[in-house]
N, C-alpha and C positions, 0 to 999 in steps of 0.2 A: 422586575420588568415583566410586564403578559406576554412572553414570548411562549406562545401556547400553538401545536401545529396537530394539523390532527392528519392521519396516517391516510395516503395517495393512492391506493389501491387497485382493486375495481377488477382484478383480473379474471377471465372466467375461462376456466379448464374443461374440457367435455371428458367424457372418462377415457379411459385409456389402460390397455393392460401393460404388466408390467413382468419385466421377466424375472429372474430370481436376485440379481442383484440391484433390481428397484428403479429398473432404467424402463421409460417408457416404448411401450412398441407401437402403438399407434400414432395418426397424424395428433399433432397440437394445434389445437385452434385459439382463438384471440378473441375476447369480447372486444365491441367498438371502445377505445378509448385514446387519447391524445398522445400519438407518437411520433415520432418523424420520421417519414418518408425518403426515399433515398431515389430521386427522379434525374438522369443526369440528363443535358443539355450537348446540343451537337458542339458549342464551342469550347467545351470541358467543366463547365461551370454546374455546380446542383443547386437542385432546389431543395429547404430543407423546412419549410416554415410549416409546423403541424397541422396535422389534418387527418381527422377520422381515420381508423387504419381501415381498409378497401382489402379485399383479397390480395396475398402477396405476389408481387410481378419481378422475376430474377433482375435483376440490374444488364445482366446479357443471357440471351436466348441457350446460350453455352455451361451457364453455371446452375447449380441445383441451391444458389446462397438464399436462404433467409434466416436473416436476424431474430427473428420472431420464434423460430423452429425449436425443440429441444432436444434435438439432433446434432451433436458435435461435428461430422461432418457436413453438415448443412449451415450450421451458422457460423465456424468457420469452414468456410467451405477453400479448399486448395485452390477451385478451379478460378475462384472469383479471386483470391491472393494474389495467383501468376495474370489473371487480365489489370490488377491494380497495378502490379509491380511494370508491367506492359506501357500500362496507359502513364508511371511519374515516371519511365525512361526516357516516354516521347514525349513530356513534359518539361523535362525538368531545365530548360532553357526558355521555357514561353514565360516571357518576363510579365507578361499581361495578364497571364491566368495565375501568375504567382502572388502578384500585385492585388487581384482580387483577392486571391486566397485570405492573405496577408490580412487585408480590410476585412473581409467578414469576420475573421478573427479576433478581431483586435475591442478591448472592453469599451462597451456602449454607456458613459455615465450620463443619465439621466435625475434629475430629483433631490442629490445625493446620494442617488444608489447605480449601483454596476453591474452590469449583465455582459455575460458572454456567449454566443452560439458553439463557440465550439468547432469542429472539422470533424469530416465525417474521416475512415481509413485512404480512400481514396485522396483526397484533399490534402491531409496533412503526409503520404506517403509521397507527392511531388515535392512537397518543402524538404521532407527528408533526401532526395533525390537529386536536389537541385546544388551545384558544385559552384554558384556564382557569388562572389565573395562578399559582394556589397548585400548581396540578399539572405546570405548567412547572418551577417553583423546583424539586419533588420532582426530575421527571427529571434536573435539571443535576447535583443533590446526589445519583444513583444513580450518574449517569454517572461521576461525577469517585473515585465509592467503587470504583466496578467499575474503571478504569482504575487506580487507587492498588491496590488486590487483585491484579494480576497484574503488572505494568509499571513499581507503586511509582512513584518520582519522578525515573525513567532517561528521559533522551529521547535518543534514537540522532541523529548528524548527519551528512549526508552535503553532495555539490555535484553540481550537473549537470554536464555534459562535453558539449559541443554538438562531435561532428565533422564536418555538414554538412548545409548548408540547402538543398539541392539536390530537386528533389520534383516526384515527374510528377501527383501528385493535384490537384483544384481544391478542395479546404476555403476554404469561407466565413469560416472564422472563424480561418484561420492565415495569416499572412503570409508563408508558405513557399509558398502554394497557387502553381500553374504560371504560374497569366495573370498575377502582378505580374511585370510586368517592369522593376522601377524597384528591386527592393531587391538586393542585391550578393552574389551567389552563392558560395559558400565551402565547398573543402573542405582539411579538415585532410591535411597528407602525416604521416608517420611520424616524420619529425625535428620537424614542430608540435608532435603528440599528446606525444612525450618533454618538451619543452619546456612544454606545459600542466602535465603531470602534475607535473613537477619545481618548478614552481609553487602548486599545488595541495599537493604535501608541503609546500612550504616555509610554506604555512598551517597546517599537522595535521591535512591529511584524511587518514584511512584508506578511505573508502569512495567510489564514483561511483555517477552514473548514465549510464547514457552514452546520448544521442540522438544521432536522424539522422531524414535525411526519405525519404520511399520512390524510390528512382531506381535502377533494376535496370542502368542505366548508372555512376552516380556513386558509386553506394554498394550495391553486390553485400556476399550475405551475405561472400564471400571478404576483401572489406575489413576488414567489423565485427570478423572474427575476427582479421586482423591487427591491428587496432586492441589488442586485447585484449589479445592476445600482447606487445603493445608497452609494455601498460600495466604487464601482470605485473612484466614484466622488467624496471623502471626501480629500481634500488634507490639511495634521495641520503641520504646523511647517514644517518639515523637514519630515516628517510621508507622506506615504503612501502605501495603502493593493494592493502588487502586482501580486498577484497571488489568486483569491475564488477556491477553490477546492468545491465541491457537491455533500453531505452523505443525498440525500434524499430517495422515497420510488420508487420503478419498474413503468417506465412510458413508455411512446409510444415515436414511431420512430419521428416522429412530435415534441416532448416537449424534447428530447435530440436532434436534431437540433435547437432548443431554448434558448436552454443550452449551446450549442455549438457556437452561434451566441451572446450571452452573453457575452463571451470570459471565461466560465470557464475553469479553469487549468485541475484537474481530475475529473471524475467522478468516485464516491465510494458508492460502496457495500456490505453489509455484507450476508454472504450466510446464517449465522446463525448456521444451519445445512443442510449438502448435503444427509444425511440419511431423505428418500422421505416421510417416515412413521410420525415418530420422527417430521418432518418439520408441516407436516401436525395436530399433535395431540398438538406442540407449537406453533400454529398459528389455536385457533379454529376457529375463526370469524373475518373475515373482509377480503376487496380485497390481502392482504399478506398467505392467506392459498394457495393462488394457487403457488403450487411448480413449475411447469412449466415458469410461467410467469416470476415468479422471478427469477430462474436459468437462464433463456435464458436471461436476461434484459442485461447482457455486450454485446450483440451480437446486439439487438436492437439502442444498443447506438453507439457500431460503425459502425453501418450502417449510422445511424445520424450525422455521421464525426466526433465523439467524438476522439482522437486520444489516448489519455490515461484512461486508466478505474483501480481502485483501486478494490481489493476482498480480502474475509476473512471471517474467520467462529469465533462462540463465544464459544471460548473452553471451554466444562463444561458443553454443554447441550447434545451430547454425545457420546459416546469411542472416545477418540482422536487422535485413529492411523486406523480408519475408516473416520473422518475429515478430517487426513490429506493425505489420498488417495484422494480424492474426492477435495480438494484442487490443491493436485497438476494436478489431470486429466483437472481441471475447467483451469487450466495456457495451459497446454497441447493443449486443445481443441482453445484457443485461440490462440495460434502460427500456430495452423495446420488450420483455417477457415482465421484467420485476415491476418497474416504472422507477428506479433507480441504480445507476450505476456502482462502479466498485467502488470503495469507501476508499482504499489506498492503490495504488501500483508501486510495487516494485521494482529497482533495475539492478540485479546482483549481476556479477562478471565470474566466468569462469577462472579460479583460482587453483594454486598450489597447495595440496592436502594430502598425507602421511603418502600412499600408495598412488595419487593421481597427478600427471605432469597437464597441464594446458599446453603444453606445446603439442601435443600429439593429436590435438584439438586444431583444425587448421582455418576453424572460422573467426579467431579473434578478432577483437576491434580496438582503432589506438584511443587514445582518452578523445581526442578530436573528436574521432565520430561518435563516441559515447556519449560527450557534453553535448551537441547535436540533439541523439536520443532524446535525450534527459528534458531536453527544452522542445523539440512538437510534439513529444508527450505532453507538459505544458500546456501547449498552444490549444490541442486537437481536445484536450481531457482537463478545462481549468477548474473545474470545480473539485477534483480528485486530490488526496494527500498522496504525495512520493517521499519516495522513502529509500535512503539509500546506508549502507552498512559500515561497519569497520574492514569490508575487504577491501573499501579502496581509502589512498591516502587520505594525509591530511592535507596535500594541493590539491588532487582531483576533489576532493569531499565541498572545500570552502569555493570552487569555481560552479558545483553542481548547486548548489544553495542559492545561487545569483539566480541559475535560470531553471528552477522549478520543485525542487526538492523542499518539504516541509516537515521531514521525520528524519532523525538522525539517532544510532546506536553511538552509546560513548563507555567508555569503561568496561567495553565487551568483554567476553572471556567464550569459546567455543568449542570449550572444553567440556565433559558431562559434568555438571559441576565448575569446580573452579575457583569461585570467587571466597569462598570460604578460606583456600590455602592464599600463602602470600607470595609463594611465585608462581608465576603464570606455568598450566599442565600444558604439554603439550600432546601425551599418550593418548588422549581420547578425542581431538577436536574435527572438525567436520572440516573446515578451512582453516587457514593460516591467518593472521588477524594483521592487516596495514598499518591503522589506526591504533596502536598502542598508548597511548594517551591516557591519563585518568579521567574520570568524569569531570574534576574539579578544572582538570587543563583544558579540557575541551570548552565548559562553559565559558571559564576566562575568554579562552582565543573565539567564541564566539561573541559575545559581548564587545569583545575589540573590534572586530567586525563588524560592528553594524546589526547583530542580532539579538534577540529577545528571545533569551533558556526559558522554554515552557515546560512544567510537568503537570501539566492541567488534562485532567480525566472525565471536569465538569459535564460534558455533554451525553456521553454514556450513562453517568450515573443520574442525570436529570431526564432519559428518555430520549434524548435528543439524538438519535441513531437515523438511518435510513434514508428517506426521504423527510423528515423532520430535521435530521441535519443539514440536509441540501438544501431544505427550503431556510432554514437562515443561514446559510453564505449566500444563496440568491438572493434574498432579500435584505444584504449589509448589513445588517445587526449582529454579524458576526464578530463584528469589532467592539459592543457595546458586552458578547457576554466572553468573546475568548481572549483580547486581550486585559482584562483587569484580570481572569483569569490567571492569566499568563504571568501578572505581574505578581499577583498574592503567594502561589504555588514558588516562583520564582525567589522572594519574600521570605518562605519555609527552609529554602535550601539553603539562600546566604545565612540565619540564623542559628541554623540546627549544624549544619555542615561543612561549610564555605571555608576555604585557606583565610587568612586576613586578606590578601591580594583581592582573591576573588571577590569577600565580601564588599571591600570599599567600592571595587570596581561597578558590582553589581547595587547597590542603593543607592549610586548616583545616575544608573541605567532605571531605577525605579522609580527615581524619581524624576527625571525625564520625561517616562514614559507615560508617565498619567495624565499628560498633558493632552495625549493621543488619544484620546478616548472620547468619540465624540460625546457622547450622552452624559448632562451635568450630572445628573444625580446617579449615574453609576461612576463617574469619575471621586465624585465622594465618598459614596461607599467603599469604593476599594480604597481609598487614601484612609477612610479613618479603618477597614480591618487590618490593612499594610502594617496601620501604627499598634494595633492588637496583637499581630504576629512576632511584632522586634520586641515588645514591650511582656510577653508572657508568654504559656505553654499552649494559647487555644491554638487551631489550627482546623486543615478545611473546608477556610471559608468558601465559597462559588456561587455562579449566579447562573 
């Protein structure tokens, strides 16, 4: 298929010095190019339809926000948070400006094909806000339409890869932090990581994610990259890890071109918290207290031609309709400097881990208002992949999938290591794991569901990252390359690996599902590699 995109660019940086840790000191200015404006209207309503960007004008005479800045306090800015959180209190009952909201939101099919505008922080911070029951129900039923519109009923699966808990930082809320000195320090050598990984195949993962904890001793970026390298290279059986994605700590422009040259898939970040104070008093000690560095590090990394960046906050350290202001501005801020947003978001929950109680944590939130989260993120962010983990169950997990979630960890282990032994470590893990489930069980209970087990990597390793990826899920052809994808990769796993359960289960889900594919001639091609895959050893096919 010519599904051929060429890269959206156009940015132009005036110079700027830089201080020692590679953080700019001067203002950032913005060549003309097509972004959206953030104009509001006295009846609460914005204007949002692009237009030349114009010198930037705060949204209130009170805040110092621009999206555009490469200033973490300025793009998110506190002061413009608390006027949002302000303006969806005294909202969140105006049925009319919800009603709107709701409509702009909601997917435009034209042609065949589907577009979404989206919601700006503002906008989608009243839906979160709004406590009226019938207009709750609406949102989970846009959520689950806009998710099904772009994403269908594909959920991607990957596992974490812990190669060491090693960490000069003090986080409060990690059991990695420096001062325990009671949990068992662990780093993976290179004959480990082959032996994880080859374990890891022998489950049907195609994809990782790989952690580590920040120790410029234990774990130099010079490791990670070995690690990688280590990982490429393992080819077992019919097994091999197509895609490293990389959950490590705020590095420089240099070691994500590193990264980048590695050939990682995403690069991922946790914000933690975007409240600067809060950030600062859960990060006493170590190079992670610097809010700035960390906030700006997406920006650092695509400078470093990283093309996809993953972000997310750990709901629970605190209010989390001030997180998810401050989330969505962090998405915001990225479309208006890159010209595309995050590739994924995240929504982890504060968890039970060796030396850390969440209860002493007193911003929790119940699954209610999580499912909530999970879906105007959705709403406000539908072109983005979410991605949620084995720290929550298997009820919470299969309700978040309905309204917005398209990445799911299964057969987790978060342990340094791990998967290589056969009962689950519990001495090294970062959290407690919900989700205990094998891979194989989870695919099953997905498949029964109503879902389609993806381990398709195709778009990374065909280029298709960035705004090349965006621009085919805007333009619905994302069904013609991700889900035969979805089916083939799918294909590999019932063959090579599948329980007999599973397998039946799943080649009459395959076969099903090639029905769904609009485009004749890739509905064929995947039907006859399908029959390539049952019938011999090839494998890899993609489009």
């Amino acid at each position: 298929l010519p599904l051929l995109f060429k890269p959206a660019h156009g940015i132009h940086r005036l110079p700027a010095d830089r201080d020692t840790r590679g953080r700019e000191t001067a203002p950032f200015a913005i060549g003309a190019r097509i972004v959206p404006q953030y104009n509001f209207n006295l009846n609460g309503t914005e204007n949002t339809e692009p237009q030349e960007r114009k010198p930037f004008m705060a949204i209130s005479a009170s805040t110092s926000y621009n999206p555009a800045s490469l200033r973490a306090e300025e793009f998110i800015s506190h002061e413009e948070i608390l006027e949002t959180l302000r303006y969806a209190e005294e909202n969140k009952h105006n049925e009319e400006l919800i009603d709107r909201i709701l409509e702009k939101a909601r997917p435009k099919y034209e042609g065949g094909k589907v577009r979404c505008e989206g919601l700006t922080h503002r906008e989608a911070s009243v839906l979160l806000a709004c406590d009226l029951p019938e207009k709750n129900a609406e949102m989970m039923k846009l959520a689950e339409e806009i998710k099904l519109a772009f994403y269908g009923n594909r959920i991607v699966l990957f596992a974490p890869l812990y190669l060491s808990n090693y960490c000069v930082n003090g986080c409060t809320y990690c059991p990695y932090h420096a001062e325990n000195k009671h949990i068992k320090r662990k780093k993976l050598t290179q004959e480990e990581v082959r032996q994880e990984v080859i374990a890891l195949q022998d489950m049907g993962h195609k994809r990782l994610a790989l952690e580590a904890g920040e120790d410029p001793l234990h774990n130099p970026i010079d490791y990670i990259l070995e690690c990688i390298q280590t990982i490429y290279g393992i080819h077992h059986k019919n097994g091999d890890i197509r895609r490293v994605n990389v959950n490590i700590a705020a590095t420089t422009v240099e070691n994500y071109r590193k990264l980048r040259d590695a050939g990682i898939g995403t690069y991922i970040l946790f914000q933690e918290t975007y409240h600067k104070e809060s950030y600062e008093a859960l990060h006493p000690t170590g190079p992670k207290h610097d809010y700035r560095y960390h906030t700006e590090a997406m920006d650092r990394a695509m400078e470093g031609g990283i093309d996809d960046v993953g972000i997310g906050v750990l709901f629970g350290l605190d209010k989390y309709r001030y997180e998810f202001a401050g989330l969505l501005m962090h998405a915001e801020h990225l479309e208006a400097v890159h010209g595309v947003g995050p590739h994924t978001i995240s929504v982890p929950r504060l968890k039970k881990a060796d030396d850390i109680d969440p209860a002493k944590f007193n911003n929790g939130i119940d699954d209610e208002t999580f499912l909530k989260i999970i879906a105007c993120i959705r709403i406000a962010v539908p072109y983005t992949g979410m991605i949620i983990s084995t720290r929550e169950s298997e009820a919470v997990r299969g309700k978040a999938l309905r309204v917005g979630i398209s990445q799911i960890s299964g057969g987790s282990r978060t342990s340094v290591g791990g998967y290589a032994e056969e009962e689950r470590v519990h001495d090294t893990e970062q959290f407690d794991v919900s989700d205990q489930r094998t891979l194989d069980e989870v695919l099953l209970w997905l498949m029964r569901d109503g879902f389609l087990p993806s381990f398709c990597t195709a778009c990374y390793r065909e280029g298709r990252t960035g705004d090349r990826f965006m621009s085919l899920l805007k333009s619905g052809q994302i069904h013609n390359c991700c889900h035969p994808n979805a089916l083939m990769t799918l294909a590999e796993y019932l063959t090579d690996y599948a329980s007999e359960e599973t397998k039946e289960t799943g080649k009459a889900l395959v076969e099903a599902e090639l029905t769904s594919i609009p485009n004749e001639r890739s509905r064929a091609i995947a039907a006859e590699n399908i029959k390539e895959i049952y019938a011999s050893n090839r494998r890899d096919f993609r489009f």
